[in-house]
DSSP file (Angstrom, degrees, kcal/mol; ACC not computed):
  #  RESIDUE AA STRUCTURE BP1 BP2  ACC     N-H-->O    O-->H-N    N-H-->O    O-->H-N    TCO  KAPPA ALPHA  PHI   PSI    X-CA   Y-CA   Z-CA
    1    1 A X     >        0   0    0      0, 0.0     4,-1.7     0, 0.0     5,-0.1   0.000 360.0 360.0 360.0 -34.9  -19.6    6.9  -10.4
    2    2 A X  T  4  +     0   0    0      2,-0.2     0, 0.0     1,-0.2     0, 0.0   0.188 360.0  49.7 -77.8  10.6  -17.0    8.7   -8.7
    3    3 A X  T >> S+     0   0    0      3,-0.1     3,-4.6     2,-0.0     4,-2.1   0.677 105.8  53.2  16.3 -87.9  -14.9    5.5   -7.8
    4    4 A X  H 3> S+     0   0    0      1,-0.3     4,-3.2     2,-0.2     5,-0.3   0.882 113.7  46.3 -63.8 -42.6  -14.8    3.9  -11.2
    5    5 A X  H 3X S+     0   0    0     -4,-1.7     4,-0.6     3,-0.2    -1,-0.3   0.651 110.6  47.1 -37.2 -26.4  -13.5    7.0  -12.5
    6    6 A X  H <> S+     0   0    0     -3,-4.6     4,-2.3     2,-0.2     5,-0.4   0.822 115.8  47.8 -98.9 -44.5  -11.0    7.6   -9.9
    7    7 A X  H  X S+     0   0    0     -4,-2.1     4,-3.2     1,-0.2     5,-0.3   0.940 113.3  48.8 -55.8 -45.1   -9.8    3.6  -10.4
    8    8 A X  H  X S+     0   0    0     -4,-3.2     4,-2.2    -5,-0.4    -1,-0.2   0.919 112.2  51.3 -80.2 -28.0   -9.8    4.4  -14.5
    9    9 A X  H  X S+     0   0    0     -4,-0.6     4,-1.3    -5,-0.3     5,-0.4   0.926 112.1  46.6 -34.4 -85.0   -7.6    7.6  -13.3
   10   10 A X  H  X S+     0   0    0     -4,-2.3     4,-2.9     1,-0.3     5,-0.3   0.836 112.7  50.8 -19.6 -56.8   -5.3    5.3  -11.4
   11   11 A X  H  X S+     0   0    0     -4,-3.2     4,-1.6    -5,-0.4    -1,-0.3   0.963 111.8  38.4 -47.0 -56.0   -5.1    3.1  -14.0
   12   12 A X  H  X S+     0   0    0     -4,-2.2     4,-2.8    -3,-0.3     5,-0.5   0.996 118.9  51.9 -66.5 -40.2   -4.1    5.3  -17.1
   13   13 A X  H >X S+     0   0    0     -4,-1.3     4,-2.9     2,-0.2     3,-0.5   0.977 113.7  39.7 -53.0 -60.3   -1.7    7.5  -14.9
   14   14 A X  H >X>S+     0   0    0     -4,-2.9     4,-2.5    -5,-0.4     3,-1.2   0.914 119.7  44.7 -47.4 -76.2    0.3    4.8  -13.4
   15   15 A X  H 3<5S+     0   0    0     -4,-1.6     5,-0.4    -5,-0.3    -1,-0.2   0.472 121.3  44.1 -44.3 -17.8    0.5    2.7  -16.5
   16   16 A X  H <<5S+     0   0    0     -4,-2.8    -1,-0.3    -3,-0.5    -3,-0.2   0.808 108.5  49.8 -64.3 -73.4    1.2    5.7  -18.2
   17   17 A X  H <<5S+     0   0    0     -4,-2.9    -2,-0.2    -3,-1.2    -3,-0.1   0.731 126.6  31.0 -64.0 -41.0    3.8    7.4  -15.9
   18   18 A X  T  <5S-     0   0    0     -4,-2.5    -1,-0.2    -5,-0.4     5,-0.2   0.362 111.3-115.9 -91.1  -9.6    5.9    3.8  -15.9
   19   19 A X     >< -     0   0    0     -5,-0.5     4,-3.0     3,-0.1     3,-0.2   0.720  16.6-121.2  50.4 124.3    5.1    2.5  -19.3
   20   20 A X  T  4 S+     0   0    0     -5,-0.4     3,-0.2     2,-0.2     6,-0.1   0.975 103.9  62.4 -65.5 -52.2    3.1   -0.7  -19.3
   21   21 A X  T  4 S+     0   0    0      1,-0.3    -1,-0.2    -6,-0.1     3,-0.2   0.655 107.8  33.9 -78.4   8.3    5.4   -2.4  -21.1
   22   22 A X  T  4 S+     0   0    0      1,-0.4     2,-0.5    -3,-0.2    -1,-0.3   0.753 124.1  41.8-113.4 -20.4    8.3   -2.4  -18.9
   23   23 A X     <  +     0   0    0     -4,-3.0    -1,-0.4    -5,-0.2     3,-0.2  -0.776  55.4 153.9-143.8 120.7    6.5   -2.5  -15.7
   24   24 A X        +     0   0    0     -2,-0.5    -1,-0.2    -3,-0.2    -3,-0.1   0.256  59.5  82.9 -94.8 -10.2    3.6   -4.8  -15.7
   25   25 A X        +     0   0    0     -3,-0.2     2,-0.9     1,-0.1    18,-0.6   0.346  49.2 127.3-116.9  34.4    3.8   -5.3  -12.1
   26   26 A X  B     +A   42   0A   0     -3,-0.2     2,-0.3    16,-0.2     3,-0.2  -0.413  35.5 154.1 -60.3 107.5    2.2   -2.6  -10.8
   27   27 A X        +     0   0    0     -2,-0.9    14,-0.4    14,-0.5    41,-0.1  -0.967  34.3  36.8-148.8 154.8   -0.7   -3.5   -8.1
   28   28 A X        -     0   0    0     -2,-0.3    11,-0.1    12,-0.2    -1,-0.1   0.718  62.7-165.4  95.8  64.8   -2.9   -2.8   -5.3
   29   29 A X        -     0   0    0     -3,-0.2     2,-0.2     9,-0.1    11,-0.2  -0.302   7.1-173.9 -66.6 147.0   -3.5    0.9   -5.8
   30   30 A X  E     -C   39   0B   0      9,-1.9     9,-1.5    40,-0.1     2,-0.2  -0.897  15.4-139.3-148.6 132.6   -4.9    2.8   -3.0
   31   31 A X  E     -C   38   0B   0     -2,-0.2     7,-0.3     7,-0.1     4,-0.2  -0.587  27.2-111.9 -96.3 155.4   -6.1    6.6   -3.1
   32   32 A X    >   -     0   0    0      5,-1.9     3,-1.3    -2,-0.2    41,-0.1   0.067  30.2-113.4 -56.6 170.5   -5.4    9.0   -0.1
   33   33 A X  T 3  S+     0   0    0     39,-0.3    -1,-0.2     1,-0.2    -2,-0.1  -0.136 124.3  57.4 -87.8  36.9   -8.7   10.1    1.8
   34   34 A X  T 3  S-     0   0    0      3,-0.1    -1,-0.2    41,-0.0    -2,-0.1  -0.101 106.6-137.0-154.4  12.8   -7.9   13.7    0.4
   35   35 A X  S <  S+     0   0    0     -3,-1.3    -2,-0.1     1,-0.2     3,-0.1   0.814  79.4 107.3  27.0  65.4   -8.0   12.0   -3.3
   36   36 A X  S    S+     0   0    0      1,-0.2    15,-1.8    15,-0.0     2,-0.2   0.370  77.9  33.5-138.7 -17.5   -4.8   14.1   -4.1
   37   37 A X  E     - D   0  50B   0     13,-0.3    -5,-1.9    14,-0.1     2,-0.4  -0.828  66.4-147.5-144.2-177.6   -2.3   11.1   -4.0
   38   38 A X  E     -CD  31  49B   0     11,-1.5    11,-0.7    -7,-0.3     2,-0.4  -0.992  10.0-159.7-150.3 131.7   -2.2    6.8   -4.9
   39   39 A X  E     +CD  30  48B   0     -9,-1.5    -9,-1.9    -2,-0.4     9,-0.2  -0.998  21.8 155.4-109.2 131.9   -0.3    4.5   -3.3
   40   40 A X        -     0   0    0      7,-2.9     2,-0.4    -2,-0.4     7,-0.4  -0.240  39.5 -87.9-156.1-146.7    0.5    1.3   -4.7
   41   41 A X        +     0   0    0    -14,-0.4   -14,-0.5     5,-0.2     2,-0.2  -0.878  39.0 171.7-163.4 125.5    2.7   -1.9   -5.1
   42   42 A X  B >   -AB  26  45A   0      3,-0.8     3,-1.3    -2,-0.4   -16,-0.2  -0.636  63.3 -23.5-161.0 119.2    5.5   -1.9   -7.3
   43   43 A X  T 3  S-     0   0    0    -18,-0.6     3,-0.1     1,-0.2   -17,-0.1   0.983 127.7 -48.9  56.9  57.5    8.3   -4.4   -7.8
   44   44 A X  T 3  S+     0   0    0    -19,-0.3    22,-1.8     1,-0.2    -1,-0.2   0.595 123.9 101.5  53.1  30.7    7.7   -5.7   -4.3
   45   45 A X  B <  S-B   42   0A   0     -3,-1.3    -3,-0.8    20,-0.1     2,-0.4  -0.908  74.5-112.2-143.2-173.0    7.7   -2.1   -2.8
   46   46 A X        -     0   0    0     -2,-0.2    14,-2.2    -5,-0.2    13,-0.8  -0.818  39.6-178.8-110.5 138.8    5.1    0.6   -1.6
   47   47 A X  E     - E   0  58B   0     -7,-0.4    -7,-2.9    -2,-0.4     2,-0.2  -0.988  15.4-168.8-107.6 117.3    5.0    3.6   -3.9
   48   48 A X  E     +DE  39  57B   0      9,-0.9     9,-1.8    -2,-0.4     2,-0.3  -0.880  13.3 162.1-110.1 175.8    3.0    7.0   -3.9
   49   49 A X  E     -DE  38  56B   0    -11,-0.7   -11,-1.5     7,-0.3     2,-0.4  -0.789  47.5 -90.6-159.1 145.3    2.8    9.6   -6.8
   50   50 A X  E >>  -DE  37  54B   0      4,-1.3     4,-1.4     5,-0.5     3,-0.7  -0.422  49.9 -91.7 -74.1 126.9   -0.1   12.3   -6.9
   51   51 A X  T 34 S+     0   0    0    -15,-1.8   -37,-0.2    -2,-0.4   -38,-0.1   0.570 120.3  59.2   4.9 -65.5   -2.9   11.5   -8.6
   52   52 A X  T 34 S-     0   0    0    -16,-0.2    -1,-0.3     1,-0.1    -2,-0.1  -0.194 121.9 -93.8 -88.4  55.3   -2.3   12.7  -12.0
   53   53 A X  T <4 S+     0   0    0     -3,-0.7     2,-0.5     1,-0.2    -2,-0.2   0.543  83.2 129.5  83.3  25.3    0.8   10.3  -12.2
   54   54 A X  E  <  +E   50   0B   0     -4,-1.4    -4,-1.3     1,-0.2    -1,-0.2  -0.725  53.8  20.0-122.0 161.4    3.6   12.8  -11.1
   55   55 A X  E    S-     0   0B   0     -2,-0.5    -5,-0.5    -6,-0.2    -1,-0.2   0.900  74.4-160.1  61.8  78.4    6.6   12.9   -8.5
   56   56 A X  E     -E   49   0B   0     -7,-0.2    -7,-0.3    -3,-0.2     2,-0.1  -0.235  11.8-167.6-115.2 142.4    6.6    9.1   -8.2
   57   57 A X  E     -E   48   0B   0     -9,-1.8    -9,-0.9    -2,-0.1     2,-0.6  -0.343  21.9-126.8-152.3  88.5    8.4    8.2   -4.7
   58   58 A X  E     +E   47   0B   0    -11,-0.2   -11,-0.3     1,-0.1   -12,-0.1  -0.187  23.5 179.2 -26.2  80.0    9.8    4.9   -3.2
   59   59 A X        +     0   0    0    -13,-0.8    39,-0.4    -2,-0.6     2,-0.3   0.860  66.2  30.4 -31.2 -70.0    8.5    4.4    0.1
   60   60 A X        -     0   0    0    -14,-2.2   -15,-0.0     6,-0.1    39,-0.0  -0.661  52.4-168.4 -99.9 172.3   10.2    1.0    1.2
   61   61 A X        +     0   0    0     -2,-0.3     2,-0.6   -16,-0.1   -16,-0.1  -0.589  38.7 136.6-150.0  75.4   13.2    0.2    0.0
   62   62 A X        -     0   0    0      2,-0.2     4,-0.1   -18,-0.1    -2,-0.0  -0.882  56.3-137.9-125.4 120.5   13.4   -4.2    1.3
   63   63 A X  S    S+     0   0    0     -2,-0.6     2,-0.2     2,-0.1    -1,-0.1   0.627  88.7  80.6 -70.0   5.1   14.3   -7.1    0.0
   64   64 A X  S    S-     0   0    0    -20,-0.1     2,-0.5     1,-0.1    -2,-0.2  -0.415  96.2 -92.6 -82.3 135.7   11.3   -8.6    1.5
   65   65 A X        -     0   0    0     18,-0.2    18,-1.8    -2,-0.2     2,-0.4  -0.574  42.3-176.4 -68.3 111.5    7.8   -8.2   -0.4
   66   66 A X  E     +F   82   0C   0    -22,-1.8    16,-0.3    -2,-0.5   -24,-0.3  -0.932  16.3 148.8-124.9 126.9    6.0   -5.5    0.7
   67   67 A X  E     +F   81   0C   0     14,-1.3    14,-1.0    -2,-0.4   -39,-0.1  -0.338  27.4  56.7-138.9-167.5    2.7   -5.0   -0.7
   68   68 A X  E     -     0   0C   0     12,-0.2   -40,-0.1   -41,-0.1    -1,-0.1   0.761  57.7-150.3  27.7  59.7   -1.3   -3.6   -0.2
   69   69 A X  E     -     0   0C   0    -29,-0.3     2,-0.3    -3,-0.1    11,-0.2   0.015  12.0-168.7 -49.3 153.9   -0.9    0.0    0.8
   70   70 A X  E     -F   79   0C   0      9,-1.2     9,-2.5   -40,-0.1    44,-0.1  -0.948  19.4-137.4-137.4 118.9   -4.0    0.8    3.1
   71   71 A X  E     -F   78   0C   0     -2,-0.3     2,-0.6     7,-0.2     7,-0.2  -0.153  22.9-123.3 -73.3 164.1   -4.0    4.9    3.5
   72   72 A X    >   -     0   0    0      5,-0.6     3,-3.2     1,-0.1     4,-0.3  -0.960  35.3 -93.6-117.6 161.4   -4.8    5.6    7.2
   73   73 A X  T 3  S+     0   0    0     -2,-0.6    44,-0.1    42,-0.3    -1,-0.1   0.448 122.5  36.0 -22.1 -37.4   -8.1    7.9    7.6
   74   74 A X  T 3  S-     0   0    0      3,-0.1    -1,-0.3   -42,-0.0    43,-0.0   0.444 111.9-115.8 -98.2 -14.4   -6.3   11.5    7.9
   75   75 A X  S <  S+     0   0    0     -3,-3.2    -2,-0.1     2,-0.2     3,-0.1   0.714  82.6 109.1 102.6  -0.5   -3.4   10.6    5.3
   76   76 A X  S    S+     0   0    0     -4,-0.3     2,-0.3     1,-0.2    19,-0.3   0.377  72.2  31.1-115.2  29.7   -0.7   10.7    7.1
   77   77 A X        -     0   0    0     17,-0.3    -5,-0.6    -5,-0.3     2,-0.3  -0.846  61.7-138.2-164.9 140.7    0.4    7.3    7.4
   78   78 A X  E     -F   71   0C   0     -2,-0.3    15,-1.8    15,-0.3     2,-0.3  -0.740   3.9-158.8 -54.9 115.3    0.4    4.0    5.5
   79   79 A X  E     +FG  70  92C   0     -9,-2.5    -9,-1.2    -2,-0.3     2,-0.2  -0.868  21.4 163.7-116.1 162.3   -0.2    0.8    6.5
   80   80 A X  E     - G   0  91C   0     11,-1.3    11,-1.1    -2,-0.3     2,-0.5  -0.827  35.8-115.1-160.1-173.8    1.1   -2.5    4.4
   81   81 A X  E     -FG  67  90C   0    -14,-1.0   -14,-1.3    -2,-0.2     2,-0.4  -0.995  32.8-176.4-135.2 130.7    1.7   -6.0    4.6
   82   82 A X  E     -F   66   0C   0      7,-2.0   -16,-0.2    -2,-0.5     3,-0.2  -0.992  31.1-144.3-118.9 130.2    5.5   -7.5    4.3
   83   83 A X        +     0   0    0    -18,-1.8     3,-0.4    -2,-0.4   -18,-0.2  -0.288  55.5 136.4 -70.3  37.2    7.1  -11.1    4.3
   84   84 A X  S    S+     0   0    0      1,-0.2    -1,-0.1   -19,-0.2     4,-0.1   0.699  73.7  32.4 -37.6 -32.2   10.1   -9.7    6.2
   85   85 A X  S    S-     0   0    0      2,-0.6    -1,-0.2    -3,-0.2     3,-0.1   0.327 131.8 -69.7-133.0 -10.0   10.1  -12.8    8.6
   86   86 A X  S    S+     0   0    0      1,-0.4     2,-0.2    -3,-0.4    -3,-0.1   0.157 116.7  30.9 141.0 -20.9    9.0  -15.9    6.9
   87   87 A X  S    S-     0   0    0      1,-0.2    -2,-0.6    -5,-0.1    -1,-0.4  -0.814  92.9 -66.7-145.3 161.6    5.2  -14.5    6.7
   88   88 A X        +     0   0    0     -2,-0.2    -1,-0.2    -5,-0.2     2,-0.2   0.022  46.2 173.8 -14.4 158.4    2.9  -11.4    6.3
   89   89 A X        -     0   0    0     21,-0.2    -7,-2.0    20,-0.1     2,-0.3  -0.598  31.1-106.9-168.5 143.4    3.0   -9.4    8.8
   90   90 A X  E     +G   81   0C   0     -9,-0.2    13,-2.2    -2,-0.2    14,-1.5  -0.564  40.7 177.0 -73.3 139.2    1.1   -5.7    9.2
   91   91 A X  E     -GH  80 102C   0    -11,-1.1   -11,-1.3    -2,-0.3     2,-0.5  -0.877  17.0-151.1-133.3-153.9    3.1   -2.6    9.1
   92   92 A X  E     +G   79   0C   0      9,-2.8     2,-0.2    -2,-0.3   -13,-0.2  -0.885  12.8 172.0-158.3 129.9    3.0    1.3    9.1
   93   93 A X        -     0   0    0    -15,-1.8     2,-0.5    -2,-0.5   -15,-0.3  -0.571  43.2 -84.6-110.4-178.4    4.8    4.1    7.9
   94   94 A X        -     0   0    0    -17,-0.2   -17,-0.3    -2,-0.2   -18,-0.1  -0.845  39.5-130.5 -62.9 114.5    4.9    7.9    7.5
   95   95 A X  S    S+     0   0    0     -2,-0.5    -1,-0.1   -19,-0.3   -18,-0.1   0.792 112.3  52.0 -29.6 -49.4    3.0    8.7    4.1
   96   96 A X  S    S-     0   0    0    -20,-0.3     2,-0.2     1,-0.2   -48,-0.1   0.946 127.8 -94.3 -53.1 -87.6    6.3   10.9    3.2
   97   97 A X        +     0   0    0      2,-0.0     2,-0.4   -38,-0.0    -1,-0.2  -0.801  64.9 137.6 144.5 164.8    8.5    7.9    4.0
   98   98 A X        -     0   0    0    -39,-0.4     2,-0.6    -2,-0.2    -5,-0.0  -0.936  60.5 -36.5 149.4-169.6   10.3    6.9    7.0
   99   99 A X        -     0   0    0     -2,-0.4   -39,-0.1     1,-0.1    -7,-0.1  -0.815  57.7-125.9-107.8 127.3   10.9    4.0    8.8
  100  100 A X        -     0   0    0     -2,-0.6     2,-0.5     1,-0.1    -7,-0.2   0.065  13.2-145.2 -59.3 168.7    8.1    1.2    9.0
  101  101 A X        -     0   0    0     -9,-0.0    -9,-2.8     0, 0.0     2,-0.5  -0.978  16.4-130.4-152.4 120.3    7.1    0.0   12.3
  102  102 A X  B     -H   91   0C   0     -2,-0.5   -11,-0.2   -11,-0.2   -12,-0.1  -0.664  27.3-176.9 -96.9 122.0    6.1   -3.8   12.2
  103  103 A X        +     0   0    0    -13,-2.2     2,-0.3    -2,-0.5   -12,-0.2   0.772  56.4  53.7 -92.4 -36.3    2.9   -3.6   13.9
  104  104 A X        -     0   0    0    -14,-1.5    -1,-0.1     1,-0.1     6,-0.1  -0.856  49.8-171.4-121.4 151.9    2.0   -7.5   14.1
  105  105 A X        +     0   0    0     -2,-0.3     2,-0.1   -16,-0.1    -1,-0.1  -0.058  34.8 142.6-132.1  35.6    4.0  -10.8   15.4
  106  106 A X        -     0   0    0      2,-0.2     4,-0.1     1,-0.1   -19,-0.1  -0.302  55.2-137.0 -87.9 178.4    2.0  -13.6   14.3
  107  107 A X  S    S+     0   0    0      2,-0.1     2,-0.2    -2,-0.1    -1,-0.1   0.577  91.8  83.6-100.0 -11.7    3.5  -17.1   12.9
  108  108 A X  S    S-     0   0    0    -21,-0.1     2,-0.6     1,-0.1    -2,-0.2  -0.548  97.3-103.5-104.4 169.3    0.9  -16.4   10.6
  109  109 A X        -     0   0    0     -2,-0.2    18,-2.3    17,-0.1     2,-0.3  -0.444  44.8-176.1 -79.7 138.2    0.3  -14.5    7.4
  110  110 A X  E     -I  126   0D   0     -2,-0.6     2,-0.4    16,-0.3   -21,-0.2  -0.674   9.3-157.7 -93.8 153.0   -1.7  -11.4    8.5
  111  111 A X  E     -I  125   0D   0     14,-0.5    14,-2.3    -2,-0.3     2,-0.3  -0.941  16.1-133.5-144.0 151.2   -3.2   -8.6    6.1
  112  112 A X  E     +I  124   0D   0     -2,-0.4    12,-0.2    12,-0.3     3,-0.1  -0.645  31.1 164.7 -83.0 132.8   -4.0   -5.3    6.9
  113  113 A X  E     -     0   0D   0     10,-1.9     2,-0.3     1,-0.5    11,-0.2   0.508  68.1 -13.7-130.6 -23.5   -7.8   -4.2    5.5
  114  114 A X  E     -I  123   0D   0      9,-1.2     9,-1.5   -44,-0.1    -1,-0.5  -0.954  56.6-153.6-164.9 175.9   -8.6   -0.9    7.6
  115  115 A X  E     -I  122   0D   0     -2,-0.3   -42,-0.3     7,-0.2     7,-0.2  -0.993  33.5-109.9-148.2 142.9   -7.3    1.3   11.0
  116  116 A X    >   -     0   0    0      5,-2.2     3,-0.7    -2,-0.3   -43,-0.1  -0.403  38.9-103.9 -86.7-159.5   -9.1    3.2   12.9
  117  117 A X  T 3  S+     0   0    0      1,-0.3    -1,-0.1     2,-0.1   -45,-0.1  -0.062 124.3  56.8-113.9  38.4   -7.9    7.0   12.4
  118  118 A X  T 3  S-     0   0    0      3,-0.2    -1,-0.3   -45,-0.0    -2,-0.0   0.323 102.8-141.6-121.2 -25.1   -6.3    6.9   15.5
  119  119 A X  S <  S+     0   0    0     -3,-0.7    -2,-0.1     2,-0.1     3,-0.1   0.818  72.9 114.9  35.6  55.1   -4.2    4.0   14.2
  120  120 A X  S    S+     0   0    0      1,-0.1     2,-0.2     0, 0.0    -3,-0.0   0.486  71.5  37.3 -96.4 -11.4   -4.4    2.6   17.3
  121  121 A X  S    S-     0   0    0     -5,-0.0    -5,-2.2     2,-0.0     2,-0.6  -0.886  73.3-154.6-132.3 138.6   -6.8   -0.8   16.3
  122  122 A X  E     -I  115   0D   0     -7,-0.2     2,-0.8    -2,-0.2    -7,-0.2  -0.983   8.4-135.0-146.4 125.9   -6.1   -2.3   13.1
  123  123 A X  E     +I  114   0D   0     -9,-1.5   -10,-1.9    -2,-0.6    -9,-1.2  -0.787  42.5 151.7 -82.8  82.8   -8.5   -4.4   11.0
  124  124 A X  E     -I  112   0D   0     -2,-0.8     2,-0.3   -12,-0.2   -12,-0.3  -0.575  36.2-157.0-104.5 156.4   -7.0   -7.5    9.7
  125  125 A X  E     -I  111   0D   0    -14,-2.3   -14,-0.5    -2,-0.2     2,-0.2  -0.945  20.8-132.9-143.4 132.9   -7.3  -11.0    8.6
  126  126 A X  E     -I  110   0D   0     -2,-0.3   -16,-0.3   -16,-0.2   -17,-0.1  -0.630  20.1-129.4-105.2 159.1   -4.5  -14.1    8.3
  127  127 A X        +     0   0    0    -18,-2.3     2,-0.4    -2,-0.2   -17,-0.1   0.060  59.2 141.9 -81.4   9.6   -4.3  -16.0    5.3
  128  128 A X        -     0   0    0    -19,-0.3    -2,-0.1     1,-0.1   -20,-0.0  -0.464  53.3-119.8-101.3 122.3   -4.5  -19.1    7.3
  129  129 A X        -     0   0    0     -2,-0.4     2,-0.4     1,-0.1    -1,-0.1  -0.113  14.0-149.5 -74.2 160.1   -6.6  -22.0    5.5
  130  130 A X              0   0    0      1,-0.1    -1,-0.1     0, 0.0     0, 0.0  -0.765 360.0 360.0-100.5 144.7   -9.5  -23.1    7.5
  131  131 A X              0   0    0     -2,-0.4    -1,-0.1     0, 0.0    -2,-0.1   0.132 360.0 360.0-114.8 360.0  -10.3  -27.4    6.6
């Protein structure tokens, strides 16, 4: 129960806080492990704001698509997925902001799905179809 509530938070607060009808393209919310803040996808850069939709902050700033914040276990860093290079590839920031650190250097597209809390292993899978 506590999940679909926190997803129907996310929802009204973002859409709310940006007005749905100018920016529709808000996706891939994800909430800190201290449920106090959301990170999310917006206009093909990683955003957080606190919970109830306030203090909104631009994380990347790329001309590249960077998308599918993944909080890492203690909160203090992000991990995300970018075309920077021709493809996905995982990387990770400071949860404040900072400068990303491109974690993977495959030819293929990667995405990032968990870390361990050390964020020393990173749990991933590339987009690449199997025939």
């Amino acid at each position: 129960m506590k999940l679909p509530l926190k997803l129907f938070t996310l929802a009204v607060v973002v859409f709310t806080s940006f007005g749905m009808a100018q920016n529709p393209l808000i996706n891939f919310p994800a909430i800190s492990p201290d449920d106090t803040t959301i990170a999310f996808n917006y206009q093909g850069d990683i955003w957080t704001a606190n919970i109830n939709g306030e203090n909104p902050k631009r994380l990347t700033v790329h001309e590249a698509y960077d998308t599918k914040p993944v909080w890492s276990a203690d909160g203090t860093s992000i991990a995300f997925i970018s075309e920077r290079f021709g493809n996905n590839d995982v990387y990770v920031m400071p949860a404040t902001g900072g400068a990303p650190k491109r974690i993977t250097y495959h030819s293929t597209s990667d995405i990032v799905t968990d870390y361990t809390p050390e964020a020393t292993s990173f749990f991933q899978q590339d987009e690449t179809l199997c025939k």
